[in-house]
DSSP file (Angstrom, degrees, kcal/mol; ACC not computed):
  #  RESIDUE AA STRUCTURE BP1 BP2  ACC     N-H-->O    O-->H-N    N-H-->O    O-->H-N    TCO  KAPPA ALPHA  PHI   PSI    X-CA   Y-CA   Z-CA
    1    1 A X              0   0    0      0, 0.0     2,-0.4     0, 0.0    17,-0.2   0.000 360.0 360.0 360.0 147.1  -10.2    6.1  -16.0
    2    2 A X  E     -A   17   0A   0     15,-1.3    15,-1.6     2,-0.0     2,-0.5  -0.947 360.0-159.4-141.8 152.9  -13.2    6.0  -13.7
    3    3 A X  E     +A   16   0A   0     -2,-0.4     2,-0.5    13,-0.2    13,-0.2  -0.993  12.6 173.8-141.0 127.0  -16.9    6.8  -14.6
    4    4 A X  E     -A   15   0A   0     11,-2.5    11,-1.7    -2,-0.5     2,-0.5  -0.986  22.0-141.7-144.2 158.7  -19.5    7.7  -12.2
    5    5 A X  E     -A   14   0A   0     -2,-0.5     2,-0.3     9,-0.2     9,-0.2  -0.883  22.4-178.0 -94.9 111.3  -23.3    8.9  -12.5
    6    6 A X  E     -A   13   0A   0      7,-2.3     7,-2.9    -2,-0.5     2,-0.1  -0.866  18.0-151.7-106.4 162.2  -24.5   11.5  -10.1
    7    7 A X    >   -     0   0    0     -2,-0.3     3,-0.8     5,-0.2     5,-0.2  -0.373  21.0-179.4-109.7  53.6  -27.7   12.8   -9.9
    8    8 A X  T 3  S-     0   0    0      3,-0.4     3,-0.3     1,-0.3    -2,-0.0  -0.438  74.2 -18.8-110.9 117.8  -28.0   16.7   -8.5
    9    9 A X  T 3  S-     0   0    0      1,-0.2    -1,-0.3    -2,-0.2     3,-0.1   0.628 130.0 -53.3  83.3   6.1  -30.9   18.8   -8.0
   10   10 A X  S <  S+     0   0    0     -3,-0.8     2,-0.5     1,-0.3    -2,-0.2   0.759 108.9 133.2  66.4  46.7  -32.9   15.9  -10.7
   11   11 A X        -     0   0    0     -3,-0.3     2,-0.5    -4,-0.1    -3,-0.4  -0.989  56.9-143.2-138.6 124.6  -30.1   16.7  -12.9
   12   12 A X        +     0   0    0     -2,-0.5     2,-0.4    -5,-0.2    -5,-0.2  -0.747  29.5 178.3 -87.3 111.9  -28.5   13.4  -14.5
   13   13 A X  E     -A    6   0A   0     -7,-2.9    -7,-2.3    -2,-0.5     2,-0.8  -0.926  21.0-161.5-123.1 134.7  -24.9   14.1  -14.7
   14   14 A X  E     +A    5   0A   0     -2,-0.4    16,-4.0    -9,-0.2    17,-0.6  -0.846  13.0 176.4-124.6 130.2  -21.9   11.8  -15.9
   15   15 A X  E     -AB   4  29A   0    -11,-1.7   -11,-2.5    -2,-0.8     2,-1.0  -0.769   5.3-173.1-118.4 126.5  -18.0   12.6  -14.8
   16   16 A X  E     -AB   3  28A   0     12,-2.5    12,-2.7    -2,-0.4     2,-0.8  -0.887  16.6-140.8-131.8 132.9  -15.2   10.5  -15.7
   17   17 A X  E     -AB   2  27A   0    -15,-1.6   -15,-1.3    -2,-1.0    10,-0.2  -0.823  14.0-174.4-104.2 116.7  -11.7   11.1  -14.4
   18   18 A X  E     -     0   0A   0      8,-1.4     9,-0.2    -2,-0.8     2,-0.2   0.412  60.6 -32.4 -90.0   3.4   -9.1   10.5  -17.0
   19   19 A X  E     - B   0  26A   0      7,-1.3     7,-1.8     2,-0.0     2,-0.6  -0.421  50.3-138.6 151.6 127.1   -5.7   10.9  -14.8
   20   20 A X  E     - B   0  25A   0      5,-0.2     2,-0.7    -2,-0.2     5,-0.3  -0.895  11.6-172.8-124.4 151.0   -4.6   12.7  -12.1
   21   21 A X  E >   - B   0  24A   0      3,-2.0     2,-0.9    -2,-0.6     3,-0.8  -0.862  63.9 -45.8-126.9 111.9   -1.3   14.3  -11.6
   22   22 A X  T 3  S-     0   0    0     -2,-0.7    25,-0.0     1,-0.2    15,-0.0  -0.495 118.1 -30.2  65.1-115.0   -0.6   15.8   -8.3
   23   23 A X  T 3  S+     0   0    0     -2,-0.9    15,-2.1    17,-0.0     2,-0.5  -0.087 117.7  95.9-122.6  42.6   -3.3   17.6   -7.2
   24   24 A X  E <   -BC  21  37A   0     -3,-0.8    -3,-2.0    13,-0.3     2,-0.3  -0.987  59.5-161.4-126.9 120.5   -4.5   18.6  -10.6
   25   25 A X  E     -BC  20  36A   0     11,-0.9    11,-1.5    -2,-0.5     2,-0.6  -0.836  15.5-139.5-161.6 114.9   -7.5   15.8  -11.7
   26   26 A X  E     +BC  19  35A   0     -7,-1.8    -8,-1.4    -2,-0.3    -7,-1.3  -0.911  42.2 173.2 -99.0 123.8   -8.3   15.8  -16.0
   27   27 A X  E     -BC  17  34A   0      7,-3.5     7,-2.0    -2,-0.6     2,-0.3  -0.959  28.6-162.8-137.8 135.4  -12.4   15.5  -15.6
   28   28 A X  E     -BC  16  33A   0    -12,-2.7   -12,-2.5    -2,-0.3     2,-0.9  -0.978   6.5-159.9-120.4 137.1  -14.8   15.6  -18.1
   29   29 A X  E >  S-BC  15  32A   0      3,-1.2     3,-0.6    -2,-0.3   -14,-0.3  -0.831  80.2 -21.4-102.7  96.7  -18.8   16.3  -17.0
   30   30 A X  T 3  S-     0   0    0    -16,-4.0     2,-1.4    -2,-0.9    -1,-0.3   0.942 130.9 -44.3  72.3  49.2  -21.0   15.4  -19.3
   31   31 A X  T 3  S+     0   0    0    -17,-0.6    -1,-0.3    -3,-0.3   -16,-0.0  -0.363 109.6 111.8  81.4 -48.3  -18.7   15.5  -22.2
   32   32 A X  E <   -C   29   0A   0     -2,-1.4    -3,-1.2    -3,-0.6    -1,-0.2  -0.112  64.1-132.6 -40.0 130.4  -16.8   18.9  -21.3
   33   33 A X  E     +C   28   0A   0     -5,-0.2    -5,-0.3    -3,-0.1     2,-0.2  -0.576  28.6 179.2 -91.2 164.2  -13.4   18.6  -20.4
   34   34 A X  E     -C   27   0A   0     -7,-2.0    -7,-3.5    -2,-0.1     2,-0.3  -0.859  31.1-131.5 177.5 141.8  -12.3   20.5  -17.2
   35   35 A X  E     -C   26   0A   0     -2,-0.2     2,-0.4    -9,-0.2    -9,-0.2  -0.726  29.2-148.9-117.4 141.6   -8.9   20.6  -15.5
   36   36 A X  E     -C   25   0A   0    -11,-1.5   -11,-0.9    -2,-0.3     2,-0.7  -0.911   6.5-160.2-132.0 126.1   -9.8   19.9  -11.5
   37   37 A X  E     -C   24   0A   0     -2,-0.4     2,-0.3   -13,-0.3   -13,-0.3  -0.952  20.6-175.6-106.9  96.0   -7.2   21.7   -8.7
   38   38 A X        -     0   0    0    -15,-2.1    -2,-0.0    -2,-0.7     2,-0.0  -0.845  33.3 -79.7-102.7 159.6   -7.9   19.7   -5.5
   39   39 A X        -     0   0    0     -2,-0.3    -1,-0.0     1,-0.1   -15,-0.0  -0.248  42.9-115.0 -53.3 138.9   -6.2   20.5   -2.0
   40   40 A X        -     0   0    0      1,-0.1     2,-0.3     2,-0.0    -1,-0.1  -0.183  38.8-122.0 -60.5 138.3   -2.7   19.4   -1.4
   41   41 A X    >   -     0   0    0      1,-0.1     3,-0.6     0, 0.0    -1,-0.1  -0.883   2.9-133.7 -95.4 141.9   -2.8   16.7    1.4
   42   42 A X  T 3  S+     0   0    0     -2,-0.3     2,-0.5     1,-0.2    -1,-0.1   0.856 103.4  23.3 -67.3 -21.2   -1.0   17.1    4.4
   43   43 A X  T 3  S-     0   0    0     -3,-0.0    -1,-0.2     0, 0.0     3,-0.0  -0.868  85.3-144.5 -90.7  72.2    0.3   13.4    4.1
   44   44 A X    <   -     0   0    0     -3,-0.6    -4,-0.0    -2,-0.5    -2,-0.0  -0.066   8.9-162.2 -56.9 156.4    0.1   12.4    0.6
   45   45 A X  S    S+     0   0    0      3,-0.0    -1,-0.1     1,-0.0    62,-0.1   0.749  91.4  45.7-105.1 -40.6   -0.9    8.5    0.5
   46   46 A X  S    S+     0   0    0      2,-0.0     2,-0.3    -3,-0.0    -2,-0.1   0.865  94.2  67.6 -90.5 -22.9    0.4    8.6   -2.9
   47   47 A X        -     0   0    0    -25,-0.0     2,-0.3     1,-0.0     0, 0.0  -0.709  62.4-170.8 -68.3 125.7    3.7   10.4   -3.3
   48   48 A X        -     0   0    0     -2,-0.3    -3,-0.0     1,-0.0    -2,-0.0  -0.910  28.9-105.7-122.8 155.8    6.7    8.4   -1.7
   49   49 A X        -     0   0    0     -2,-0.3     2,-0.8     1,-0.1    -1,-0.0  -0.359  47.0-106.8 -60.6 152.1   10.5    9.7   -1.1
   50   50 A X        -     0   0    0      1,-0.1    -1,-0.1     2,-0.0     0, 0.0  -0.897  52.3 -85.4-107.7 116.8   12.6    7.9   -3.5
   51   51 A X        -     0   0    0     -2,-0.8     4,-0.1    76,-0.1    -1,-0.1   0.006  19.4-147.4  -2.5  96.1   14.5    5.4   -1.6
   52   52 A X  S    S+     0   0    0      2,-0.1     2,-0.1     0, 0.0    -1,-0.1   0.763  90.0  40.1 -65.1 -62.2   17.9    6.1    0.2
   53   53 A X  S    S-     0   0    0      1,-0.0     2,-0.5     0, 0.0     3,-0.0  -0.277 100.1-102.3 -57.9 145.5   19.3    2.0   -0.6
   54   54 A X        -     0   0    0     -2,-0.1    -2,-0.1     1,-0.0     4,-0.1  -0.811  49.1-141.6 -39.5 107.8   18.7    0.4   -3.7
   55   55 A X        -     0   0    0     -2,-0.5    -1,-0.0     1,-0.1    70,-0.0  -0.285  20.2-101.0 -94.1-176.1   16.0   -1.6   -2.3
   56   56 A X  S    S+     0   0    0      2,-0.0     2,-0.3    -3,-0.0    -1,-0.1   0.790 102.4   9.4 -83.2 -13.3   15.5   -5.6   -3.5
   57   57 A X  S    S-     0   0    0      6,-0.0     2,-0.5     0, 0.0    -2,-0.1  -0.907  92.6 -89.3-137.3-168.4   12.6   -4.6   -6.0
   58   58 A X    >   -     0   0    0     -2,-0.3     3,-1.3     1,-0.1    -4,-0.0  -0.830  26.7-129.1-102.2 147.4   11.2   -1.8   -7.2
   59   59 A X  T 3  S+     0   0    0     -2,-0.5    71,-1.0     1,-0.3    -1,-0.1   0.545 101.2  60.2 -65.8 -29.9    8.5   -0.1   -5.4
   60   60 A X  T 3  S+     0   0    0     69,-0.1     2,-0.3     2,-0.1    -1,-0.3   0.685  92.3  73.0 -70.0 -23.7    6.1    0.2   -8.5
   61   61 A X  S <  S-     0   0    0     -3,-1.3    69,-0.3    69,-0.1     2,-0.1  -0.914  88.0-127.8-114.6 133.5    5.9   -3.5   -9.1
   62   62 A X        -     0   0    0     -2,-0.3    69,-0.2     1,-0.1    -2,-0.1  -0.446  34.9-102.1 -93.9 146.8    3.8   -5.3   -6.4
   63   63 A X        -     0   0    0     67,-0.3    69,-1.0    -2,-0.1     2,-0.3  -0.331  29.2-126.0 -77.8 163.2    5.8   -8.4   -4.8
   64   64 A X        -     0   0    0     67,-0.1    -1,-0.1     1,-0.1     3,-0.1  -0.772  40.8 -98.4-103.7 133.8    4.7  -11.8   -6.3
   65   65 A X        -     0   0    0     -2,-0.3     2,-0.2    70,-0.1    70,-0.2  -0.231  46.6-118.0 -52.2 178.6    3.6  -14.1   -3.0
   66   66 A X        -     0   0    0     68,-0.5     3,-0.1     1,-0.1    -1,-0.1  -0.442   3.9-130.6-113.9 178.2    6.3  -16.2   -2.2
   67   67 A X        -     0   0    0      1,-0.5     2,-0.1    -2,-0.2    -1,-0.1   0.582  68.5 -54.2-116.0  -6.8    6.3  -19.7   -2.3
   68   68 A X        -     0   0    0      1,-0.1    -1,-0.5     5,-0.0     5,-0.1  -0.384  36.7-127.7 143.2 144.6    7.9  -20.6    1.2
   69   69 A X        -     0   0    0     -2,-0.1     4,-0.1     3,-0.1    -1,-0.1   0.514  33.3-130.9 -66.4 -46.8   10.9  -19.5    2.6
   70   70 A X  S    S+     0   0    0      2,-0.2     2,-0.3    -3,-0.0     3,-0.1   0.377  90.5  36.5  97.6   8.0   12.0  -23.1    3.4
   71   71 A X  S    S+     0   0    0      2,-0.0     2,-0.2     1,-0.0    -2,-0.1  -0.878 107.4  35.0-157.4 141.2   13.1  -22.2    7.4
   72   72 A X  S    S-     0   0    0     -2,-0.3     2,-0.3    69,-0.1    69,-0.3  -0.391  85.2 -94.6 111.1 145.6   10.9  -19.6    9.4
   73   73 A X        -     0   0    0     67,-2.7     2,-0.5    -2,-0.2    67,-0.4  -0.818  43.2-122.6 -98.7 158.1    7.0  -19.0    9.3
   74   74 A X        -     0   0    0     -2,-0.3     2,-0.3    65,-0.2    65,-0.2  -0.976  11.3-140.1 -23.9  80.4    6.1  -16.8    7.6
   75   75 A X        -     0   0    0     -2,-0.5    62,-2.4    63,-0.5     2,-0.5  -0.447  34.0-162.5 -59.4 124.5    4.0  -13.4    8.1
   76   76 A X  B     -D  136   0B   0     -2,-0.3     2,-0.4    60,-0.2    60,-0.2  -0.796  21.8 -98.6-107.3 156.7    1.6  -12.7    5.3
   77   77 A X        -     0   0    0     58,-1.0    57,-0.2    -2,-0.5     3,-0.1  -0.504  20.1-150.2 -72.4 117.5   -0.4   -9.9    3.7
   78   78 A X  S    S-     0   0    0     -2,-0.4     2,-0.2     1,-0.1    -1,-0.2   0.839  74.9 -34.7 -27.6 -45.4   -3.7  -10.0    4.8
   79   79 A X  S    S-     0   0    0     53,-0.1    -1,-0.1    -3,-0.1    55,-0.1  -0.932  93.6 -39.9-173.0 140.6   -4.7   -8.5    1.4
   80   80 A X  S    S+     0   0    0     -2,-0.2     2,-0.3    -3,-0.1    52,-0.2   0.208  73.3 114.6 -47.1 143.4   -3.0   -5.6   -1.3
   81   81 A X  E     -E  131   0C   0     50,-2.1    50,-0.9    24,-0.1     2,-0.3  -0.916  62.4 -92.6-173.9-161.9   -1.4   -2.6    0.0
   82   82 A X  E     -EF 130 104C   0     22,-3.1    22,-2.1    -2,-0.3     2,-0.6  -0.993  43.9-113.4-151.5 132.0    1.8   -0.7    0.4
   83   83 A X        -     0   0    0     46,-1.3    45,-4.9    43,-0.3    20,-0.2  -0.536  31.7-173.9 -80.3 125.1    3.9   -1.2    3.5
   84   84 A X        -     0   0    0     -2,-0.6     2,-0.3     1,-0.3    -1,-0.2   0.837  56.2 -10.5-110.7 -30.0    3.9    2.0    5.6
   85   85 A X        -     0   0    0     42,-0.1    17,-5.1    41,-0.0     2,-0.4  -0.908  57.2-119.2-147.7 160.7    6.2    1.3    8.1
   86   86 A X  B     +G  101   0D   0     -2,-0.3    15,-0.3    15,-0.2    13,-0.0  -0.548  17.0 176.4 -19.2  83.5    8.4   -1.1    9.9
   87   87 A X        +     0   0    0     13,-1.1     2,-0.3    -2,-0.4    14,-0.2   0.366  65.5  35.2-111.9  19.4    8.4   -2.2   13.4
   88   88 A X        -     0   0    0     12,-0.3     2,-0.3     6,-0.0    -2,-0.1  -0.912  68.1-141.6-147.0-174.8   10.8   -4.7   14.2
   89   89 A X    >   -     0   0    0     -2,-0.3     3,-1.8    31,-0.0    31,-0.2  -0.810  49.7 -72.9-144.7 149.6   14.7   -5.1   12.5
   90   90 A X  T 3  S+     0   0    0      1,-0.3    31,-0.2    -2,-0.3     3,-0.1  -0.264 121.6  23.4 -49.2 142.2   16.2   -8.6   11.6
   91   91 A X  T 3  S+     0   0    0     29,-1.4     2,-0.5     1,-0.2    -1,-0.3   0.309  85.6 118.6  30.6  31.2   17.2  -10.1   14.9
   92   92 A X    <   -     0   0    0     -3,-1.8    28,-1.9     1,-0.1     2,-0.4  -0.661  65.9-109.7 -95.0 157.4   15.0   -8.4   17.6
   93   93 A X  E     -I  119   0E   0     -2,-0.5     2,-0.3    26,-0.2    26,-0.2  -0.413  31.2-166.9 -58.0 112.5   12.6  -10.6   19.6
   94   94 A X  E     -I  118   0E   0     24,-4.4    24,-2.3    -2,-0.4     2,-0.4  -0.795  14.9-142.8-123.7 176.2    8.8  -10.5   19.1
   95   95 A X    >   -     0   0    0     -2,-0.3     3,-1.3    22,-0.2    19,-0.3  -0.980  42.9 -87.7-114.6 131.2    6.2  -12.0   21.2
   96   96 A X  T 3  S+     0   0    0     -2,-0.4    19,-0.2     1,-0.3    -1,-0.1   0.076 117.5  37.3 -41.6 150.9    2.7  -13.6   19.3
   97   97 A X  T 3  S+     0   0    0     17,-0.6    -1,-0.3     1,-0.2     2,-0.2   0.355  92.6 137.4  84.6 -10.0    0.2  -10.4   18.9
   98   98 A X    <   -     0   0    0     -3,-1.3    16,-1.3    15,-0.2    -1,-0.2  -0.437  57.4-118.8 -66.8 137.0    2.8   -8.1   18.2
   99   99 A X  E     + H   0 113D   0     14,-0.3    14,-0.2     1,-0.2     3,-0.1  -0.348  36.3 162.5 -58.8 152.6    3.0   -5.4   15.6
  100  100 A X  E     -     0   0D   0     12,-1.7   -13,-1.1     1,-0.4   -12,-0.3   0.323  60.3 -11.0-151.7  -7.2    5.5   -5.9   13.4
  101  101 A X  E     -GH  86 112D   0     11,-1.0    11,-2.4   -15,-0.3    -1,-0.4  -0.855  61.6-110.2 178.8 162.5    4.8   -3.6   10.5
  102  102 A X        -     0   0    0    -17,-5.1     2,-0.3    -2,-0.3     9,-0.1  -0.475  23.1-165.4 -89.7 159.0    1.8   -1.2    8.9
  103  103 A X        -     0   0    0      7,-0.4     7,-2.9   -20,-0.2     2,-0.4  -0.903   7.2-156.3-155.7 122.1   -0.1   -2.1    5.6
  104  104 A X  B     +F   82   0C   0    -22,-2.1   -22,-3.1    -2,-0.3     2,-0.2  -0.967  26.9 152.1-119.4 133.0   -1.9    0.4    4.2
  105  105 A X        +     0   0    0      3,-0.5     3,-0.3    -2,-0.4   -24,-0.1  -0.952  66.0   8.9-160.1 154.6   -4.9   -0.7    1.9
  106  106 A X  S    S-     0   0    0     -2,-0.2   -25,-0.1     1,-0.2     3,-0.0   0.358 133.7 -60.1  69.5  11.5   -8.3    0.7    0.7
  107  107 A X  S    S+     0   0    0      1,-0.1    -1,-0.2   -62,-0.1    -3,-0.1   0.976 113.0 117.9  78.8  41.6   -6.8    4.0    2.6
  108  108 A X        -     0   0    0     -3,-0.3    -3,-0.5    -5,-0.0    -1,-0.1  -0.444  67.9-129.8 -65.2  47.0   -6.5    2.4    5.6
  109  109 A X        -     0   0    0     -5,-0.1     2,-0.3     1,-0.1    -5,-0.2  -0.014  27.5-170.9 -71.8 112.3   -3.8    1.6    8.0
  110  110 A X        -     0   0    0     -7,-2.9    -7,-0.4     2,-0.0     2,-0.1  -0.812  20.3-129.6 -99.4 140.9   -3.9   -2.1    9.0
  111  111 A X        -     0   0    0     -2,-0.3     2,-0.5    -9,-0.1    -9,-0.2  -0.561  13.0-158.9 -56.0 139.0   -1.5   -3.8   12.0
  112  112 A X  E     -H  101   0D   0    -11,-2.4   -12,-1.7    -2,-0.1   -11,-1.0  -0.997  19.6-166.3 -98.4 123.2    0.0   -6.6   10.6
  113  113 A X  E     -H   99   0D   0     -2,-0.5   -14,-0.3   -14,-0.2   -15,-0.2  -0.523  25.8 -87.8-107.2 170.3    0.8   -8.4   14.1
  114  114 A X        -     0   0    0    -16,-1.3   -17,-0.6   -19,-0.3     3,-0.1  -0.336  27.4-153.6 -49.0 160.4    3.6  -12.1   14.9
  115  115 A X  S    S+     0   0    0    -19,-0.2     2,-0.3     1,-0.1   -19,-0.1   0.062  76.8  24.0  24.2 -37.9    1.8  -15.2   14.5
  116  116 A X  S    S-     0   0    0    -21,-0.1    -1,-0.1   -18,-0.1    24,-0.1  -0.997  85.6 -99.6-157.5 158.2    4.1  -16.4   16.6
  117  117 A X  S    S+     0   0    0     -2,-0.3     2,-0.3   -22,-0.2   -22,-0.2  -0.222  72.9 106.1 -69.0 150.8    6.9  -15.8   19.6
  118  118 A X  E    S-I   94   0E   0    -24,-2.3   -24,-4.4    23,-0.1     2,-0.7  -0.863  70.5 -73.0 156.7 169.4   10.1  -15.8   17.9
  119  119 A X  E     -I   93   0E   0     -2,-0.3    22,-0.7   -26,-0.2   -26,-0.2  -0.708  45.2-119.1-103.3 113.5   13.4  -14.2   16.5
  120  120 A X  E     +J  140   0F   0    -28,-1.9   -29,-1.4    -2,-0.7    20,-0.2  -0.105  36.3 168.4 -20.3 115.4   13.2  -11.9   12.9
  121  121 A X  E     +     0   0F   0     18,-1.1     2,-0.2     1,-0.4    19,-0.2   0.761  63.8   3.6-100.4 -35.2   15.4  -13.7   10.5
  122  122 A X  E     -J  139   0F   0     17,-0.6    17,-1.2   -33,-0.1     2,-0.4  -0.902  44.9-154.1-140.7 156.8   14.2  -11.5    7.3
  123  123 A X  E     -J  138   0F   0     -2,-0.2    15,-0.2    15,-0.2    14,-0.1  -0.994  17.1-166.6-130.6 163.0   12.2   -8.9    6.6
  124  124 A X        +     0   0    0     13,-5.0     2,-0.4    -2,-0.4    14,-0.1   0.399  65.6  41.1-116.2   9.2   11.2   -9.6    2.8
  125  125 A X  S    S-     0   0    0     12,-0.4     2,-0.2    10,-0.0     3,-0.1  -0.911  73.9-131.9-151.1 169.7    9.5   -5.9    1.5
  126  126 A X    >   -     0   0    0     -2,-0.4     3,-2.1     1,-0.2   -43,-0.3  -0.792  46.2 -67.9-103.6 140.4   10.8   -2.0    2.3
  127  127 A X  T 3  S+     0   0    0      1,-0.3    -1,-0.2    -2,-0.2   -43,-0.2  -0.063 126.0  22.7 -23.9 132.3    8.7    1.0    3.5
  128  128 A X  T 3  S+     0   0    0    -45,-4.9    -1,-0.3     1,-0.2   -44,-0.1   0.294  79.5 134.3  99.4 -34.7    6.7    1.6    0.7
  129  129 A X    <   -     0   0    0     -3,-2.1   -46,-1.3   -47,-0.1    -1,-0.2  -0.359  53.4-126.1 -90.3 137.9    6.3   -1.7   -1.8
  130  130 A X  E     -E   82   0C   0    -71,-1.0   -67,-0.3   -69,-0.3   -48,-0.3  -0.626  36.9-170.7 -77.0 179.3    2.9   -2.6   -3.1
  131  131 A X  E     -E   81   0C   0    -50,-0.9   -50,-2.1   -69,-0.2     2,-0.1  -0.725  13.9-130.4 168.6 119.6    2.6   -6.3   -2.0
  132  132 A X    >   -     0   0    0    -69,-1.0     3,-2.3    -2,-0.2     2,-0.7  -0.372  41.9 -75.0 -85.5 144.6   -0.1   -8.6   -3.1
  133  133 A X  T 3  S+     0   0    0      1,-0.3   -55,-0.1    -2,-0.1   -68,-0.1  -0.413 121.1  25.7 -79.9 115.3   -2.2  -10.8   -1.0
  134  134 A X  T 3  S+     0   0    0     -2,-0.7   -68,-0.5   -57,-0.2    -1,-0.3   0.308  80.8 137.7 131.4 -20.9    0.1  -13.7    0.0
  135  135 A X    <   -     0   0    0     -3,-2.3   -58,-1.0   -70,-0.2   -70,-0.1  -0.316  59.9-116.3 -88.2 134.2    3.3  -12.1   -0.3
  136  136 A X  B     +D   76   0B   0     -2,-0.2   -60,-0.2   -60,-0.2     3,-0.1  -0.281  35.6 177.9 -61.8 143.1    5.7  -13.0    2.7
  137  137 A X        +     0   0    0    -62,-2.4   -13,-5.0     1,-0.9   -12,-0.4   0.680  58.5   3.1-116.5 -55.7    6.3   -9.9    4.3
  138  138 A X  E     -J  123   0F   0    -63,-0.4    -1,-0.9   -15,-0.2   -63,-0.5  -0.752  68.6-138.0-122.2-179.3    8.7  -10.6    7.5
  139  139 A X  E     -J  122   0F   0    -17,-1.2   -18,-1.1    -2,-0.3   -17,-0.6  -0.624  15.7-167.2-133.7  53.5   10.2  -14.0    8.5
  140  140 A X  E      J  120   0F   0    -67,-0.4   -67,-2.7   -20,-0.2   -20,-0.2  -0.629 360.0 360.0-126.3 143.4   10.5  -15.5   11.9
  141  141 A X              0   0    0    -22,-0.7   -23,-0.1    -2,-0.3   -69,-0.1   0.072 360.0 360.0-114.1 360.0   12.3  -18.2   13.2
């Protein structure tokens, strides 16, 4: 639930959004309840495909940082998000500055780039996983 105060026209009004489902928003304005239709995005940010693999967690539950890998550096998240895609596979080659996978947070898409020259050994999250800031995301050797 979210509450905000607008002011319109010198008219004090307060709207709180109790849940939205799909593009349909449960609002009430000033006490009145009122059922909210917004436009379909073409790329929903929140809807994802349900998963081809059984992937190693579930996508709902944000990974817990890791605590060290114990061979490898370690990429980390910058900061919370949900991994929107991929760019390297266990074993290719990367070079420092490279992309190596998307992180989308605040409605954003940030690069997450190598740290260092080197060969993938893991990648530790799936297209998709929330992921907490800290959490090992790839693995490189």
């Amino acid at each position: 639930m979210k509450e905000y105060k607008y002011k319109i026209n010198g008219k004090d009004f307060k709207v709180v959004i109790n849940d939205i489902k799909d593009n349909i928003a449960s609002v009430e304005v000033n006490g009145n309840a009122y059922e909210v239709e917004m436009e379909k995005q073409v790329a929903p940010v929140i809807e994802k495909p349900a998963p081809v693999a059984a992937p190693v967690q579930e996508a709902a539950q944000p990974s817990a940082p890791s605590a060290g890998s114990g061979k490898g550096t370690g990429i980390q998240s910058p900061l919370p998000g949900v991994i929107v895609d991929i760019k390297v596979n266990v074993g290719d080659t990367v070079k420092r500055g490279q992309t190596v996978l998307i992180l989308e947070a605040m409605k954003m898409e940030n690069t997450i780039n190598a740290t260092k020259d080197g060969k993938v050994s893991a990648i530790k999250v799936n297209k998709g996983d929330s992921v907490l800031e800290g959490t090992d995301l790839i693995i490189i050797e």
